[in-house]
C-alpha positions in Angstrom: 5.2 -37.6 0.5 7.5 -34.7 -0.7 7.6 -34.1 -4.5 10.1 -34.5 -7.2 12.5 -35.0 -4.4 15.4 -37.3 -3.6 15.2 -36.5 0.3 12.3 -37.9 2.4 10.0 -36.4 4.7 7.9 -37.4 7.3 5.0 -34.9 6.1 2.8 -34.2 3.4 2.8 -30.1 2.5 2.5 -26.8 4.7 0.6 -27.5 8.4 -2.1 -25.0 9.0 -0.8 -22.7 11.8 -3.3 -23.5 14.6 -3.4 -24.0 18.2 -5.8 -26.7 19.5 -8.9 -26.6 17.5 -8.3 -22.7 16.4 -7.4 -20.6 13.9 -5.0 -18.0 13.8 -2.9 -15.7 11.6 0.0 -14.9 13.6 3.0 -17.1 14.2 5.9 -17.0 17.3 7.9 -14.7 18.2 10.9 -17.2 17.0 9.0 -17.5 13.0 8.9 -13.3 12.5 5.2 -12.6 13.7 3.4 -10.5 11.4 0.5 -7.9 13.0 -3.0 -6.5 13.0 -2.6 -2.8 13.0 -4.3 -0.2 15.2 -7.8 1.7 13.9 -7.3 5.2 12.5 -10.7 6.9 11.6 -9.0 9.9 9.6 -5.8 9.7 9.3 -3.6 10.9 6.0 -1.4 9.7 4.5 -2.3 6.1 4.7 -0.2 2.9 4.3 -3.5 0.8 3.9 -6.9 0.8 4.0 -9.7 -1.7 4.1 -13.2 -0.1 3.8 -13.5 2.7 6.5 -10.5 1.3 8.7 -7.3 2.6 7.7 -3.6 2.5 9.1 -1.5 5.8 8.5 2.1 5.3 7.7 3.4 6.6 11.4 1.3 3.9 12.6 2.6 1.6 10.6 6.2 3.0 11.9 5.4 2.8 15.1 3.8 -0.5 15.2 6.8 -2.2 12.9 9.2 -0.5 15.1 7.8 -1.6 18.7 7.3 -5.4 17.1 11.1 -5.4 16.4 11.7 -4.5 19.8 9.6 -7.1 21.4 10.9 -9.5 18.6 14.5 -8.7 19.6 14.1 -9.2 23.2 12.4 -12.5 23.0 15.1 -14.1 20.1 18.2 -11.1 21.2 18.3 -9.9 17.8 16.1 -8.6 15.3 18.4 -8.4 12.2 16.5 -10.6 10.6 13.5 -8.4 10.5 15.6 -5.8 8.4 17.0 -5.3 4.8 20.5 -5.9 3.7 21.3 -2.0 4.4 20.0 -2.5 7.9 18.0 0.6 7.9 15.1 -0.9 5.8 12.5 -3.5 6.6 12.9 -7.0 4.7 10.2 -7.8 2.1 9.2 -11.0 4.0 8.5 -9.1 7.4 6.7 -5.9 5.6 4.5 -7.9 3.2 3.4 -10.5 5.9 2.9 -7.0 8.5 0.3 -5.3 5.8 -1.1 -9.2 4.4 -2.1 -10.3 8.4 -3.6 -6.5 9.3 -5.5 -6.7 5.9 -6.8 -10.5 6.6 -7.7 -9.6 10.3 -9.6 -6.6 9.1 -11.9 -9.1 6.7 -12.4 -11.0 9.3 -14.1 -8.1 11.3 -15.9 -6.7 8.3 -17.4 -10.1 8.0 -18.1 -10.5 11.4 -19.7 -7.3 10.9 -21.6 -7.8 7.8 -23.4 -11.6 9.3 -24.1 -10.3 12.7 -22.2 -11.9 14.8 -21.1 -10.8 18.2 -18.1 -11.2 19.5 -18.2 -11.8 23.2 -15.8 -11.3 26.1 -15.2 -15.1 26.4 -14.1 -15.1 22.7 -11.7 -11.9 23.6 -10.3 -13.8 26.4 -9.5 -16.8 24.2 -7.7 -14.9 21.8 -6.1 -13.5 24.5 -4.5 -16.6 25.7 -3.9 -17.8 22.1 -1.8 -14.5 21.5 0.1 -15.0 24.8 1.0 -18.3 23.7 2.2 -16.9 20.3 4.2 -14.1 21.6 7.1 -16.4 23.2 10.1 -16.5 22.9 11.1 -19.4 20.5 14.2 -20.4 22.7 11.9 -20.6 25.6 12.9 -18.4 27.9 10.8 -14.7 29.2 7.7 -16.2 29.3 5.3 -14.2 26.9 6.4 -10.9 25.7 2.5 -10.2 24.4 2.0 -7.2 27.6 4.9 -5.2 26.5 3.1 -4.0 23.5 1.0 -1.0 23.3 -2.2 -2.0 25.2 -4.7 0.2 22.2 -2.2 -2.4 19.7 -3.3 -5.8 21.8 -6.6 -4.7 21.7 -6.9 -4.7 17.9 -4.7 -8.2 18.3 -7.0 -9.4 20.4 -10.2 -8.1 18.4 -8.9 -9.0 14.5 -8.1 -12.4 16.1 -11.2 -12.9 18.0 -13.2 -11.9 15.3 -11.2 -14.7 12.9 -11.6 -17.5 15.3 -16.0 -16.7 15.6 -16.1 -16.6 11.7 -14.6 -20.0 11.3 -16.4 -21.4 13.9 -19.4 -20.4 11.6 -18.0 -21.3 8.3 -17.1 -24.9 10.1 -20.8 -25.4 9.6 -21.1 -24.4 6.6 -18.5 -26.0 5.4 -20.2 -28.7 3.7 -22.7 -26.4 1.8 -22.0 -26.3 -2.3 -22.1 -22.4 -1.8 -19.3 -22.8 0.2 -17.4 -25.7 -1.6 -18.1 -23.5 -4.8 -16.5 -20.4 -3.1 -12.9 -22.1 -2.2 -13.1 -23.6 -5.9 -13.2 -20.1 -7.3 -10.5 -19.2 -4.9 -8.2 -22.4 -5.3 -6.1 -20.4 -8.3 -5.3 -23.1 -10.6 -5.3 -25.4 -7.6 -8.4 -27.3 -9.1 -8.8 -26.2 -12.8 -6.8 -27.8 -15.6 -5.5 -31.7 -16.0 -5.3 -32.7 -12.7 -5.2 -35.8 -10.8 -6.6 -35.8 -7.0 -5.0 -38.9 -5.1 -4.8 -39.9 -1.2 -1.9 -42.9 -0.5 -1.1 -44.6 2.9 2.6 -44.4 3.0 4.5 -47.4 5.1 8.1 -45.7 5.4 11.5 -48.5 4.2 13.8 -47.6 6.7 14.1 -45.0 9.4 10.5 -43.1 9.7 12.6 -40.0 9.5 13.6 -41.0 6.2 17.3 -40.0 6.9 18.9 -43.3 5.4 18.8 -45.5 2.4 16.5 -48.7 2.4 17.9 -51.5 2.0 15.7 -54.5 0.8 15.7 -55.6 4.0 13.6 -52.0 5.3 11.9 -52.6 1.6 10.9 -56.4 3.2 9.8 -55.5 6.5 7.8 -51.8 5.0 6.0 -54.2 2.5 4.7 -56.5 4.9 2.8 -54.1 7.1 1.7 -51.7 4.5 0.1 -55.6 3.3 -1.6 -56.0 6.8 -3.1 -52.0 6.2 -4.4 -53.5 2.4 -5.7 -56.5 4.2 -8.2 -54.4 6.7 -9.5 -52.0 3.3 -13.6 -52.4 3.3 -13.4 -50.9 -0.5 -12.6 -47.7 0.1 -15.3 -46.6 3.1 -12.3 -46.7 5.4 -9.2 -45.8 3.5 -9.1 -42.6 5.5 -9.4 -43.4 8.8 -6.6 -46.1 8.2 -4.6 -43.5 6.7 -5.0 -42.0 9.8 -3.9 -44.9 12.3 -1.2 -46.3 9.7 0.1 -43.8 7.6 3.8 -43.0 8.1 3.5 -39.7 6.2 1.6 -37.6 9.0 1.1 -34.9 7.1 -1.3 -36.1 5.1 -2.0 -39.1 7.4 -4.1 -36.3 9.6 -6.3 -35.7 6.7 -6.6 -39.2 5.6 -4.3 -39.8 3.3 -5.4 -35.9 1.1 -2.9 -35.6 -1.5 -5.1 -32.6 -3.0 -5.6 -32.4 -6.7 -2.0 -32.2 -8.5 -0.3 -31.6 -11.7 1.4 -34.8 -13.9 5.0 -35.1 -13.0 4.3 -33.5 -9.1 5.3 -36.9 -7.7 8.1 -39.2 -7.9 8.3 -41.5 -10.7 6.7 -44.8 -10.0 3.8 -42.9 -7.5 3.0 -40.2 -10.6 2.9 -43.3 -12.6 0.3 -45.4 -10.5 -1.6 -42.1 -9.7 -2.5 -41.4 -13.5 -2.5 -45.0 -14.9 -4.5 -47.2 -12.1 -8.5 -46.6 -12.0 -10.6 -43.7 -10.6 -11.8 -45.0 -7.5 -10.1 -47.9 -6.8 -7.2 -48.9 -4.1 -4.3 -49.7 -6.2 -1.5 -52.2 -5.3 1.4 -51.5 -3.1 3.5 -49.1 -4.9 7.3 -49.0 -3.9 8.8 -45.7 -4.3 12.3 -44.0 -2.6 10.4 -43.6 0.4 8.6 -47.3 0.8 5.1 -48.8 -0.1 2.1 -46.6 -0.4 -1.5 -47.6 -1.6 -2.8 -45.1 -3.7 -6.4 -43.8 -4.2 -7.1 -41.5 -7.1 -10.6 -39.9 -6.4 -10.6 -37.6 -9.5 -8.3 -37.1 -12.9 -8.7 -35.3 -15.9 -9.8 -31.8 -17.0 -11.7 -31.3 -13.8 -15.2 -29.7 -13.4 -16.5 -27.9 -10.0 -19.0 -30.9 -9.6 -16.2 -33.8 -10.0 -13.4 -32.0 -7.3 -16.1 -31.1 -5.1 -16.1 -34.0 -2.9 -12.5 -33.9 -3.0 -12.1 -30.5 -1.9 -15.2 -31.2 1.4 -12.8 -34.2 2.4 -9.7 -31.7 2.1 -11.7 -28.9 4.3 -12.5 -31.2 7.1 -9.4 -31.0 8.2 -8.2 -27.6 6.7 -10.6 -24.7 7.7 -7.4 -22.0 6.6 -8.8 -23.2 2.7 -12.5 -22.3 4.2 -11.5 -19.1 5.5 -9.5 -18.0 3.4 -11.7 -18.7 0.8 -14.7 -16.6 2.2 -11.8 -13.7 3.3 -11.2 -13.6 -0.9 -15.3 -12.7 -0.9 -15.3 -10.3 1.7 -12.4 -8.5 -0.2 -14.2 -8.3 -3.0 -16.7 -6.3 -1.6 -14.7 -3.1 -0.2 -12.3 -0.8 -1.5 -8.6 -2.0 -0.7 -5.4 0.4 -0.9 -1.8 0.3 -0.4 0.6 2.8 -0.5 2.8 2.1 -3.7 5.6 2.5 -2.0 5.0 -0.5 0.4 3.5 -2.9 -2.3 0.1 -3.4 -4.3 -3.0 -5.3 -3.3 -3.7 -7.9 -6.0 -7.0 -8.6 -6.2 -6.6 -12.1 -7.8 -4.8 -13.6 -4.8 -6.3 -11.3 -2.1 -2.7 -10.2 -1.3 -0.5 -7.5 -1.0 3.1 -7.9 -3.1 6.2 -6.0 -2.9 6.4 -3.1 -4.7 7.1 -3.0 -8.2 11.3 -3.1 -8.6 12.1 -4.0 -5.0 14.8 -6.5 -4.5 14.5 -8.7 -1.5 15.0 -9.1 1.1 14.6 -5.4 1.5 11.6 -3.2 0.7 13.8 -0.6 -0.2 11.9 1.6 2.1 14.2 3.4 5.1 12.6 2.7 8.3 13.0 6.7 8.9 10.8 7.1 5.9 8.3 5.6 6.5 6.0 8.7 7.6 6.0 9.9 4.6 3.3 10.9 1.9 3.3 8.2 -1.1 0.4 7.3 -3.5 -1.6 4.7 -2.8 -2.5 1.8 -5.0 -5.7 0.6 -6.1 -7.9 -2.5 -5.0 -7.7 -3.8 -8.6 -5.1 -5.6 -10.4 
């Protein structure tokens, strides 16, 4: 169900970016990949560093610069990647270039740090996950992953590897309160304050695309099946796996009917309504909304304590291990020293990510391509 707006959707928030089962930072080819940088023991001046791994500002040049080329073969322009001058990178690509290489690099450190081993069968399935991400997005060239620099795949290959062994670990640990505790004190605000955590089963009036206006008709034939769902409720033991089978917003349908825990007024009117008036625990009524009938189940509302969201936020990460990772990522960069060079944009340690620099006007980081070799000041791991 998409908030506070007058258009419908047939899904619930942002997917995570996964390919089968696993998880991976970097996009296609066709959504402006963002990369894991090469290893440079001693190398000055630096354009960001993550304990002892650090990537110098020609590498960072270098790297940018053969990305756009591969990008621009596979979509036959790269414009896109660039600033408004056409001679500077754009915010989005440079900020999502240092935020990947920085996340990839956690992932390694914690690799590191638990003692896992990464194996060849792990490096061959990253492998074929980053040959399936570097496509083109119109289809055509097949992968364009071996026309990078083979010492740059490797470090693709190893940051991802290393990601996908760590969640396979934090999968199982998933359900620990160590863990759950970890992505509460990572959630932001996400959690913490008045909030009320619902999951709905949404039976669409109209076209599932939710392109046209219902008529009562659609608002007729919507409320009679989302009546046969309500008929087949044991309580609310198998609300999720109906949400599941039933629910026309697939979104949140995939994670049985997860909402997450929301502010008052982050729904339309007659949902937000139902969500913060019916009981705690409870399937409410059909509720008819622009979109059609949806039975609502509010797990949690109020000023919310870690003990009360908790379940909420195990039943959110069973089907959203990017919250787990990213979560236990936050830890890991708590523990080393993190720097950026000022003149690329500042590590915030509160989010775990790197802005644009102070001033800079999007979509360009102000920062000539030409430049970018040389010497600048960089920031430090605290905000």
């Amino acid at each position: 169900m998409t908030t506070n707006r007058e258009s419908r959707s047939d899904s619930v928030g942002v997917p995570v970016k996964k390919l089968g089962s696993t998880l991976i930072i970097l996009l296609s080819l066709g959504l402006a990949v963002s990369l894991v940088g090469t290893s440079c023991a001693a190398v000055s001046p630096k354009a960001l560093s993550v304990g002892s791994w650090s990537l110098s500002d020609s590498d960072l040049t270098s790297q940018m610069s053969a990305f756009a080329d591969v990008y621009g073969q596979a979509n036959g322009s790269a414009t896109d990647l660039h600033g408004a001058d056409g001679s500077s990178w754009a915010t989005s690509f440079t900020s999502a270039f240092l935020n990947d290489q920085l996340t990839l690099q956690l992932a390694r450190l914690d690799v590191a740090e638990r003692g896992l081993t990464i194996t060849d069968a792990d490096r061959q399935a990253a492998q074929q996950l980053l040959e399936q991400n570097f496509t083109s997005s119109k289809g055509q060239g097949g992968s364009y992953f071996s026309k990078l620099d083979a010492t740059y795949r490797q470090n693709l290959i190893e940051g991802v590897a290393a990601q996908n062994v760590l969640v396979a670990v934090l999968r199982d640990e998933g359900t620990t309160d160590e863990a759950l505790r970890r992505v509460y004190d990572a959630s932001g605000d996400k959690y913490k304050g008045t909030k009320v955590c619902a999951s709905h089963i949404l039976i669409f009036a109209g076209t599932t695309q939710g392109q046209s206006t219902p008529t009562d008709a659609d608002y007729a034939t919507a409320l009679a099946k989302i009546q046969l769902v309500q008929a087949q409720l044991t309580g609310t033991s198998n609300f999720a796996d109906l949400a599941k089978t039933n629910s026309d917003d697939t979104g949140s349908g995939a994670q049985g009917g997860d909402l997450g825990c929301n502010d008052k007024g982050s729904f339309v009117g007659p949902f937000d309504d139902a969500a913060w008036n019916q009981p705690v625990g409870v399937v409410g009524p059909p509720v008819k909304t622009i979109y059609g009938y949806h039975l609502i189940l509010v797990t949690a509302r109020g000023d919310l304590t870690f003990d009360e969201v908790k379940n909420q936020i195990a039943t959110s990460l069973k089907n959203d291990l990017r919250s787990l990772l990213d979560a236990e990522l936050a830890r890991m960069a708590g523990t080393v020293s993190i720097g950026v060079d000022g003149r690329y944009g500042r590590y915030v340690s509160a989010t775990g990510t790197i802005v644009a620099p102070a001033g800079a006007t999007p979509p360009s980081t102000l920062v000539p391509t030409a430049s970018l070799s040389g010497s600048g000041q960089p920031t430090s791991g605290t905000n």
